[in-house]
C-alpha positions in Angstrom: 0.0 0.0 0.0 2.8 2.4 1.2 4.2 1.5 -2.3 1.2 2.4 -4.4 1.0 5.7 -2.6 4.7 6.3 -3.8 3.7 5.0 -7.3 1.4 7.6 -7.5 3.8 10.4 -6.4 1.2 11.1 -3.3 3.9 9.8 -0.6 6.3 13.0 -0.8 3.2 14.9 0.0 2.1 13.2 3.0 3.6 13.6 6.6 4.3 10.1 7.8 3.0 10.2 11.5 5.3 7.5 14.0 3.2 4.8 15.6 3.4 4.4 19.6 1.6 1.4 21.8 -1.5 2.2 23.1 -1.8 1.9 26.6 -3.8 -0.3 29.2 -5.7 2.8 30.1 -6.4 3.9 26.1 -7.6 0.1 25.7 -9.8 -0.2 28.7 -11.9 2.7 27.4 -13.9 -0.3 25.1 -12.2 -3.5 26.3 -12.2 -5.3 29.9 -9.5 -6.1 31.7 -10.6 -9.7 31.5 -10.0 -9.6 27.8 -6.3 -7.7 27.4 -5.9 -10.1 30.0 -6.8 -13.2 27.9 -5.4 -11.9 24.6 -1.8 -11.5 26.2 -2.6 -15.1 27.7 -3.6 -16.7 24.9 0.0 -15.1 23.1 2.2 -16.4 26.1 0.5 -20.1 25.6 1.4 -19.9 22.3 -2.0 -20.5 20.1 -2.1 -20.3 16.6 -5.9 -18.4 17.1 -7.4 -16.0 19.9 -9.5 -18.2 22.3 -12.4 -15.8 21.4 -12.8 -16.4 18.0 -11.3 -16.5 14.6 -7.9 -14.1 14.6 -5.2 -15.6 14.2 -2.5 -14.9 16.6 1.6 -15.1 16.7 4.1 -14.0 19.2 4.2 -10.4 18.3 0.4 -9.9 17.4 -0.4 -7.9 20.8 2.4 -5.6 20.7 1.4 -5.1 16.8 -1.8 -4.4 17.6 -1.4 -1.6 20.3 0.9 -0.6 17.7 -2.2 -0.4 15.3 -4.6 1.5 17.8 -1.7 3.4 19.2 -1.2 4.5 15.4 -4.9 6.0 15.2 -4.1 7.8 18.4 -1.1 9.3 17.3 -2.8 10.5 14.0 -6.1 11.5 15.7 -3.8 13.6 17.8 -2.2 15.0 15.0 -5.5 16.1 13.3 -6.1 17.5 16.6 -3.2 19.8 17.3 -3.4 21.2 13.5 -0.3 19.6 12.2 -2.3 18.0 9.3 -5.6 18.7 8.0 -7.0 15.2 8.3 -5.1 11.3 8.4 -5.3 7.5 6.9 -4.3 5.2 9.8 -2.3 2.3 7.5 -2.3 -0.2 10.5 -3.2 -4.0 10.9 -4.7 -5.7 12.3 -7.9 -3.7 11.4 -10.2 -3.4 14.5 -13.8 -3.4 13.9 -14.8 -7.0 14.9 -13.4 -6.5 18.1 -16.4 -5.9 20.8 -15.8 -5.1 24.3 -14.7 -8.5 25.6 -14.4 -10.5 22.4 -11.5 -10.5 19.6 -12.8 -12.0 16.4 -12.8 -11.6 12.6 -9.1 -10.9 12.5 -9.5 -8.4 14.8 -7.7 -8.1 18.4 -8.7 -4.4 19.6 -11.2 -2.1 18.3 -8.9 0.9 17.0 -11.7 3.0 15.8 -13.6 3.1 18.9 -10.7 3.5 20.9 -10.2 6.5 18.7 -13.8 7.7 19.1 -13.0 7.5 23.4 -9.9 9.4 23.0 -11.5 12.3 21.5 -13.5 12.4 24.0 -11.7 11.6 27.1 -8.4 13.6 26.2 -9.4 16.3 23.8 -13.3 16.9 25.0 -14.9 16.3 21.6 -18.6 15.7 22.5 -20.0 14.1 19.1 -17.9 11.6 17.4 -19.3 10.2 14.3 -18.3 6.9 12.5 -18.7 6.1 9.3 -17.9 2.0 8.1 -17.8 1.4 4.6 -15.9 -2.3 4.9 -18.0 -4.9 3.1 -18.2 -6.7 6.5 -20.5 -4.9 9.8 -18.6 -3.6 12.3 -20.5 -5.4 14.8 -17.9 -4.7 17.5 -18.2 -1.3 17.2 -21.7 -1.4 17.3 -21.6 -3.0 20.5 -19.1 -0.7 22.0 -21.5 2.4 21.4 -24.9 0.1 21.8 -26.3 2.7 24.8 -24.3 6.0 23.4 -25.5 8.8 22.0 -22.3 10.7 21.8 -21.0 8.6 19.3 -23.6 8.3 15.8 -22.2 5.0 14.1 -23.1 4.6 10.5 -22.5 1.2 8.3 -23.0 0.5 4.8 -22.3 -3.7 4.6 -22.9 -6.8 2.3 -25.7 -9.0 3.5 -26.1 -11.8 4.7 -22.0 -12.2 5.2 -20.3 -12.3 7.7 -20.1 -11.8 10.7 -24.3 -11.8 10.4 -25.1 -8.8 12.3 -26.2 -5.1 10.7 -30.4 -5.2 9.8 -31.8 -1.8 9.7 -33.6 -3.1 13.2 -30.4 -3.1 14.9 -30.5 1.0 16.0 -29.3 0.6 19.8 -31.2 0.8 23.0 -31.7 3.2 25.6 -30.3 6.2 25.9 -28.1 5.4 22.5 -31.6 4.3 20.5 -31.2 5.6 16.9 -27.3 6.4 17.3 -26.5 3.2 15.3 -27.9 3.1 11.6 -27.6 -0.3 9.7 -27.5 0.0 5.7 -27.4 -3.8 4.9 -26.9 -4.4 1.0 -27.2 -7.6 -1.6 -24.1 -9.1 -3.3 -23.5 -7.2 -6.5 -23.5 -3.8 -4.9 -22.4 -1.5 -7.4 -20.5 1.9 -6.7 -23.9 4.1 -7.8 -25.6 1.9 -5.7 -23.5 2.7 -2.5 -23.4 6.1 -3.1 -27.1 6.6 -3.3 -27.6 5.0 -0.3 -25.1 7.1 1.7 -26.6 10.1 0.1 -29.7 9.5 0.8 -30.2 7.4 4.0 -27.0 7.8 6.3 -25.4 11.0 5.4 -28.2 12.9 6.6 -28.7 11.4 9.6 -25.0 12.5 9.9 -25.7 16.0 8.8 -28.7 16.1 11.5 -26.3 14.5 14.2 -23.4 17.2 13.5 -20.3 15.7 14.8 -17.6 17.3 16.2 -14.8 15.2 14.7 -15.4 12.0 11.5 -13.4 8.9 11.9 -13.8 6.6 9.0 -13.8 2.8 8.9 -12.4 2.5 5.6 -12.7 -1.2 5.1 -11.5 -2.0 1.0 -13.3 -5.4 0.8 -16.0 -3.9 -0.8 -13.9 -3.2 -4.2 -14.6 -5.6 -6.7 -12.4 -8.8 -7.0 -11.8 -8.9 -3.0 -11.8 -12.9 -1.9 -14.0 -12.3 1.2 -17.0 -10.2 -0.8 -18.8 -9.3 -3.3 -19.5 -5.6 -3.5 -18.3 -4.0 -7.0 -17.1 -0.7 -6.1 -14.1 0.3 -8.3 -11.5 2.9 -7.2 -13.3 6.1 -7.9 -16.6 4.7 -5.9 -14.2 5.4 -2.6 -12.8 8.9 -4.0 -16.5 9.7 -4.0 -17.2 8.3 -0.3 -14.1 10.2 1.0 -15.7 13.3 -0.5 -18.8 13.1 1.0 -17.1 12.1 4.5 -14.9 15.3 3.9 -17.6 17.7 3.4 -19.3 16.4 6.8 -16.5 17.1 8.1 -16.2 20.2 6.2 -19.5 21.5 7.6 -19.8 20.6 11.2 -15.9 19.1 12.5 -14.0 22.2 11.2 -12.7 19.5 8.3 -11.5 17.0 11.6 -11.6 13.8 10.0 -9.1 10.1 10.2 -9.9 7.5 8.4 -8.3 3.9 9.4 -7.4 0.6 7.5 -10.4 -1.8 8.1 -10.5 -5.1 5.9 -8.8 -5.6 2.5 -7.8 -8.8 0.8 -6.5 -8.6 -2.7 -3.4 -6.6 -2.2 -3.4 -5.0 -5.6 -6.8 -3.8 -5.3 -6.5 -2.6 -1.6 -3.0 -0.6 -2.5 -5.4 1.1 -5.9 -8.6 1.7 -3.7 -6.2 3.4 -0.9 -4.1 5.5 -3.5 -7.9 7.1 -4.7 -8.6 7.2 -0.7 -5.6 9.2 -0.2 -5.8 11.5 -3.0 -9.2 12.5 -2.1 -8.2 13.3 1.4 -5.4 15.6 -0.1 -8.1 17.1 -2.4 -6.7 15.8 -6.0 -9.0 14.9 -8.4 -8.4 11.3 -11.2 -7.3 14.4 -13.8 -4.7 16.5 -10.5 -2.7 12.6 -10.4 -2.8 11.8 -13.6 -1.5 15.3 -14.5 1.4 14.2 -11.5 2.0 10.9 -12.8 
């Protein structure tokens, strides 16, 4: 991915923002201790897959995936202090399956949510909206935020697929009731498609909802030719998306937004959908890069 970026001469431009670990206390703002306890357990016993459910596990995956959640700190941080206008998290592994006491779906900690509580917990951002795009739900988030109404979570996914949550009935309960919007979608999704639907049915719940700072879930299983869906957006389809995200931001976060790595398969297609990701967060249009090029 870091390569494609390069290829398409949008690498020089960026500011490459250091990872760090994320700490006990940044992770027990959506995990339990039960669970960081289990995950550095089930590392130290040496399994091949976390005890919770199906992510694979080696002797450096915790550290590597502090580093991950550690990495959307460091960049949310950055958005935060004005050194950049807005960030792409490149971190694995992605984070979104991960609810508050179960790893799963490749996923060990929840780096977007841990995101959303640092905004709120260090730098007093009230509203925090996240938009998910990945092909798969990001049930874990939705669990993390179930009762919340500071945080709005928005997901466009493929259904039925895995991991079998995300009907529009799923909105939250209590005090977080309508805070969680479900967009589920058949195979075959086209790009258009997509787009309408975030037009029309979650952006302006967004709008209405006005969110101090937009993290993204920016999952690029839903391209077409990814193994583990079958959505067909093409490379443009997530230039589009980022633009609509951006002007969200645009109009309510003071143009606050980070995005982070969420699923991705097909190498080739992920490092393409990211480079139109990237350029559209650095404001170049298909003709500004191919103009570069």
């Amino acid at each position: 991915m870091i390569a494609g970026l390069e290829r398409a001469g949008l690498l020089r431009d960026c500011r490459l923002i250091p990872p760090r670990p994320a700490s006990d206390a940044e992770l027990l703002r959506c995990h339990t201790p039960l669970y960081l306890q289990r995950v550095q357990e089930d590392q130290r016993a040496g399994l091949a897959q976390l005890s919770t459910g199906d992510t694979a596990i080696g002797p450096h995956s915790e550290r590597t995936a502090r580093l991950a959640a550690g990495g959307v700190l460091a960049a949310v941080d950055a958005v935060m202090a004005g050194r950049v206008r807005n960030a792409f998290a490149v971190v694995r592994p992605p984070g979104h399956h991960a609810g508050v006491s179960r790893g799963m779906g490749f996923c060990l900690y929840n780096n977007v949510a841990i995101a959303a509580r640092h905004l709120q917990a260090v730098h007093g951002i009230e509203r925090v909206l996240i938009a998910d795009w990945d092909v798969h739900h990001g049930n874990g988030t939705q669990e993390i935020f179930w009762t919340d109404p500071s945080v709005l979570f928005l997901s466009s996914h493929q259904a039925p697929l895995y991991p079998g949550t995300g009907s529009r009935r799923e909105r939250g309960a209590g005090a977080g009731e309508g805070f969680t919007c479900n967009c589920p979608l058949p195979a075959g999704t086209s790009g258009r498609e997509l787009l309408a639907a975030w037009r029309e049915d979650l952006l302006p719940q967004a709008a209405a909802f006005a969110p101090d700072v937009v993290l993204v879930s920016a999952g690029f299983d839903s391209r077409a030719g990814d193994p583990l869906g079958d959505f067909r957006l093409e490379d443009g389809d997530f230039a589009a998306l980022t633009e609509l995200l951006l002007a969200i931001a645009a109009d309510h976060a003071r143009g606050r937004l980070v995005s982070t790595l969420e699923g991705g398969y097909d190498l080739a297609g992920v490092a393409s959908a990211a480079t139109a990701h990237v350029a559209a967060l650095m404001g170049r249009t298909q003709e500004d890069r191919s103009l570069r090029a």
